[in-house]
C-alpha positions as a Python dict, from the first residue, in 0.01 Angstrom:
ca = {
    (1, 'X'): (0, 0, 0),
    (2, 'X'): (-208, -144, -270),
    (3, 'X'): (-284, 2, -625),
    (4, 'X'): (-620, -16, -724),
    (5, 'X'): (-816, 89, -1020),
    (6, 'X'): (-1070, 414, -987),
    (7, 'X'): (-1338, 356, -1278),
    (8, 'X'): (-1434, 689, -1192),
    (9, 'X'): (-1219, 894, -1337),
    (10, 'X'): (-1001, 603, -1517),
    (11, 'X'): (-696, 645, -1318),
    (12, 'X'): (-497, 381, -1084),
    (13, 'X'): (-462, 481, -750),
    (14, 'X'): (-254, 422, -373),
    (15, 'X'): (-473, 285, -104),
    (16, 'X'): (-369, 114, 227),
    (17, 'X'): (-616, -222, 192),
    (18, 'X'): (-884, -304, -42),
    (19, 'X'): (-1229, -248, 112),
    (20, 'X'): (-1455, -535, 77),
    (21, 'X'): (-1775, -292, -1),
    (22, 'X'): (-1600, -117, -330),
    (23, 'X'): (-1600, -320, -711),
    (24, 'X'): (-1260, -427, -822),
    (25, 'X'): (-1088, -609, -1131),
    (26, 'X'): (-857, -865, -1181),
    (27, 'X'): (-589, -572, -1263),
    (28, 'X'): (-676, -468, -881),
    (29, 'X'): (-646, -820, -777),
    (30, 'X'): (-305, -869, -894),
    (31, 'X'): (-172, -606, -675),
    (32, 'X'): (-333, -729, -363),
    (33, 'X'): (-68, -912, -148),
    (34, 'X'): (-263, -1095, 159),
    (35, 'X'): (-155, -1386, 337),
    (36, 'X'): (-567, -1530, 305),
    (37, 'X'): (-621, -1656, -57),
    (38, 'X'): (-914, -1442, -150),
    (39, 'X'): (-1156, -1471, -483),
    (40, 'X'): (-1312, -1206, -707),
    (41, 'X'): (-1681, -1274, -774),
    (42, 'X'): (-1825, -989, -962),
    (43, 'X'): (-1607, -712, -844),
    (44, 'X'): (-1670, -781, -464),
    (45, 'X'): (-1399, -972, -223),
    (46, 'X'): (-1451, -1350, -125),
    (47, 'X'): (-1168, -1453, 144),
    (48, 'X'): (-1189, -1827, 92),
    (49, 'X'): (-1182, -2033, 367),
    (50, 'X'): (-900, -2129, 640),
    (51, 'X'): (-650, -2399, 523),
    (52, 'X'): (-845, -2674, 459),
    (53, 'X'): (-876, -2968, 684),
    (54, 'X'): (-623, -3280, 600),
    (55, 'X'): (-953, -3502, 487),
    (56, 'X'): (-1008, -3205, 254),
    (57, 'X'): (-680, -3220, 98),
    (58, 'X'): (-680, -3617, 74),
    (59, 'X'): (-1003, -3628, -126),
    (60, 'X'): (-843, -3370, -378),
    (61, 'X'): (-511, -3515, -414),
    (62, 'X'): (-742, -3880, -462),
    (63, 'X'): (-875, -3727, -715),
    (64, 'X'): (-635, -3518, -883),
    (65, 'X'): (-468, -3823, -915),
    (66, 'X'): (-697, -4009, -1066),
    (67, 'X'): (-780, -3769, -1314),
    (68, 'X'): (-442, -3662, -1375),
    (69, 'X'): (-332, -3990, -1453),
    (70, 'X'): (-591, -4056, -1727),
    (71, 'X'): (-478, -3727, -1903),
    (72, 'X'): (-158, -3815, -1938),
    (73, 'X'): (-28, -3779, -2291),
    (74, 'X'): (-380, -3578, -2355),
    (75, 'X'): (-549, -3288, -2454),
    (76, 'X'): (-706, -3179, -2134),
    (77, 'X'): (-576, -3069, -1824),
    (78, 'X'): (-611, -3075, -1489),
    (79, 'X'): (-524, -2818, -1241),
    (80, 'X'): (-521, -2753, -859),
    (81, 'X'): (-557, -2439, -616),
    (82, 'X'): (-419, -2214, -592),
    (83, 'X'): (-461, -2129, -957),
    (84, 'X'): (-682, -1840, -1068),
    (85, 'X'): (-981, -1902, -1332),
    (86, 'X'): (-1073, -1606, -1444),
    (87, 'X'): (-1452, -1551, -1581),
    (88, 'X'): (-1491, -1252, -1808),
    (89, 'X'): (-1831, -1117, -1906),
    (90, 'X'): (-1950, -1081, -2305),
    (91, 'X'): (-1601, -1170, -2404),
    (92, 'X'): (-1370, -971, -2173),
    (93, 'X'): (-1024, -988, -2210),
    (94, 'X'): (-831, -726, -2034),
    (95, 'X'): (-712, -766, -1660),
    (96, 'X'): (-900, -416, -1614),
    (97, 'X'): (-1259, -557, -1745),
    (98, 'X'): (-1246, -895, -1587),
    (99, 'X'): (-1427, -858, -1220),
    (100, 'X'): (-1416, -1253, -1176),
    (101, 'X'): (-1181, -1476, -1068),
    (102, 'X'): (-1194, -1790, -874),
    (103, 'X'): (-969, -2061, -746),
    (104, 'X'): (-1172, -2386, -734),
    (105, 'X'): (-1024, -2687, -565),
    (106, 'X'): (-978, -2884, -929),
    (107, 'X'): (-1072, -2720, -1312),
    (108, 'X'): (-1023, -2939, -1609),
    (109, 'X'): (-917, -2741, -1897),
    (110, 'X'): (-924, -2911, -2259),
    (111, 'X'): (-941, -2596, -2468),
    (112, 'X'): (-556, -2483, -2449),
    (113, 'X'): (-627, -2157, -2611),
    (114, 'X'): (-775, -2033, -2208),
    (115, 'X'): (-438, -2124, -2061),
    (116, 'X'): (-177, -1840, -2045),
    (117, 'X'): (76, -1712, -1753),
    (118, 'X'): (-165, -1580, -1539),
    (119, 'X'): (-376, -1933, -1528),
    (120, 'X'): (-694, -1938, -1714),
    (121, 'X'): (-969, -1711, -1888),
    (122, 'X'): (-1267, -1849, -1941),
    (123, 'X'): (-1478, -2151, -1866),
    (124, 'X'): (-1300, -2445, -1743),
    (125, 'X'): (-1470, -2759, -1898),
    (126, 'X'): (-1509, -2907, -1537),
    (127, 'X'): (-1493, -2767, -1198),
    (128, 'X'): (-1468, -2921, -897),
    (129, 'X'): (-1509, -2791, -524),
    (130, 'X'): (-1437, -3003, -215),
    (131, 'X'): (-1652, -2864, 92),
    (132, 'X'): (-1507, -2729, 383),
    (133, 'X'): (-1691, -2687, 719),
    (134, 'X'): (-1659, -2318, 707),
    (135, 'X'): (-1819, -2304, 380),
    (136, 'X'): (-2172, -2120, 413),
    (137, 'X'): (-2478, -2243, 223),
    (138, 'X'): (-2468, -1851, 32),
    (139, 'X'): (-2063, -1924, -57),
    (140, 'X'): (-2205, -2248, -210),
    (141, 'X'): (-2525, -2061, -408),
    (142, 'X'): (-2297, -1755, -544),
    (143, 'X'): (-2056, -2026, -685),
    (144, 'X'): (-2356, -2231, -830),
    (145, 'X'): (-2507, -1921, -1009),
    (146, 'X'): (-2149, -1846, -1122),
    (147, 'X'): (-2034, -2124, -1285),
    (148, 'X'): (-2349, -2204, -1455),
    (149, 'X'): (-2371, -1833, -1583),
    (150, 'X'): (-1995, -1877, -1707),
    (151, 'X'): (-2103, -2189, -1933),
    (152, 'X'): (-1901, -2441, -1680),
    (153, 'X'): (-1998, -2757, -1883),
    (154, 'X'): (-1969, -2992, -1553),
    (155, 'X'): (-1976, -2906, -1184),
    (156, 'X'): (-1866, -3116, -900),
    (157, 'X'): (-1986, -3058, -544),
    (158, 'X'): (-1734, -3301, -321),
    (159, 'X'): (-1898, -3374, -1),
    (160, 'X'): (-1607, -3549, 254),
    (161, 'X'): (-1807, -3578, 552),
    (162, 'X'): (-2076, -3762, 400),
    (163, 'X'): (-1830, -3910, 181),
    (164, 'X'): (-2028, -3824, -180),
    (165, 'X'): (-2076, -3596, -454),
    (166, 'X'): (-2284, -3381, -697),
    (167, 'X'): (-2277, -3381, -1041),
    (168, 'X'): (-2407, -3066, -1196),
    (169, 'X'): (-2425, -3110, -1627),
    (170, 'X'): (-2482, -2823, -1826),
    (171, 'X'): (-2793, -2834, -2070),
    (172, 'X'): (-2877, -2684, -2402),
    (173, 'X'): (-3070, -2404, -2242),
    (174, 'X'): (-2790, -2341, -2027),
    (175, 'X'): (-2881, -2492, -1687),
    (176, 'X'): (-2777, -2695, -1464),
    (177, 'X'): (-3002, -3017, -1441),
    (178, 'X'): (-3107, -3149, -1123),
    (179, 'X'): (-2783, -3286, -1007),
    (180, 'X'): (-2709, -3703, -996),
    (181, 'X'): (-2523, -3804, -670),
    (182, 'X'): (-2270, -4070, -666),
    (183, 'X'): (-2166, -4233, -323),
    (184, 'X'): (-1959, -4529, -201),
    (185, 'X'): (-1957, -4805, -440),
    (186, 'X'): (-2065, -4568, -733),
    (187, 'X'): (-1857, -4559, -1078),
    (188, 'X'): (-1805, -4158, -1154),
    (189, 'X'): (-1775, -4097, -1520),
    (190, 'X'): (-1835, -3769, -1745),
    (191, 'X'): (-1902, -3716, -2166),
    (192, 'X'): (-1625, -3500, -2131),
    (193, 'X'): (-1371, -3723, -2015),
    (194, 'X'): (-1474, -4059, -2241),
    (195, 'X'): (-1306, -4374, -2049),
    (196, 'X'): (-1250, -4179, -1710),
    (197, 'X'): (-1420, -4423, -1437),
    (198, 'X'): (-1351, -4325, -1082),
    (199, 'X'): (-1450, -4532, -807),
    (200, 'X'): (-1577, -4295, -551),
    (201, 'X'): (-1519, -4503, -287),
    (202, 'X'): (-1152, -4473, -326),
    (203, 'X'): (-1178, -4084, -338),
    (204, 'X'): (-1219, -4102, 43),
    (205, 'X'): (-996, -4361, 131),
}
């Protein structure tokens, strides 16, 4: 049995699964105990995808330890799935308002203030998601839309089987520019990491 919260007559109630075409809220979410990871987007269920692939797995621990290693001893932080970023709307706080939350493959948090038991609340400074094969061109458009709506100041597309990657940057209006691809041979740095190089050739090795 899971609880789940009934925002029509603001009470909590018993019901045997969640189902996928009903709105719930991170206090909902909490309850849920699947053996799938699944992700909140708006009130409606994501299941992520199947375990990812071992090439999946080696790009993100490459670069989890690259990044993690230049943080060391710094402000920022960097942290790995499965660990829940939750995006409230106008300023949400309470695990009852949030509808959002999301496990990308890396986040890079520098504000500590959005880092509490549960994980995080609010916009990580940089996200980064690693594609899977069984990730859908629409999984890959919600999370777009998403982050750039949540103020996500970077966003990382990670591209293994073609062995590159997007770079997404925020703008003043709010907007994600066009997007600047680095591939083999490429130096990877950000504004928000000053100092960080990554070769992205050795992210696939």
């Amino acid at each position: 049995m899971y609880t789940v919260y009934n925002e029509d007559n603001n009470t909590f109630e018993k019901v045997e699964e969640p189902d996928p075409l009903l709105s719930y809220s991170y206090a909902d979410y909490l309850q849920w105990k699947f053996e799938e990871r699944l992700e909140l987007i708006k009130g409606k269920i994501f299941k992520m995808s199947p375990s990812p692939a071992p090439k999946h797995q080696k790009v993100c621990g490459n670069l989890l330890i690259e990044i993690g290693t230049f943080l060391k001893k710094k402000t920022c932080q960097v942290f790995t799935a499965p660990f829940d970023v939750r995006l409230p709307v106008k300023k949400q706080k309470k695990d009852i308002e949030i509808d959002t939350v999301v496990q990308p493959d890396i986040c890079i948090i520098c504000d500590q203030d959005k880092i509490d038991a549960k994980g995080c609340v609010g916009a990580p400074d940089i996200i980064v998601e690693v594609l899977s094969p069984g990730n859908s061109r629409k999984e890959i458009r919600v999370k777009f839309e998403l982050y750039e709506e949540a103020c996500v100041k970077e966003y990382w597309i990670v591209n293994p089987a073609e062995e590159n990657l997007i770079v997404y940057i925020l703008n003043n209006e709010g907007k994600y520019t066009g997007g600047k691809m680095y591939a083999g041979g490429d130096l990877l740095t950000t504004n928000i990491l000053p100092g960080l190089k990554i070769d992205v050739t050795e992210i696939f090795q």
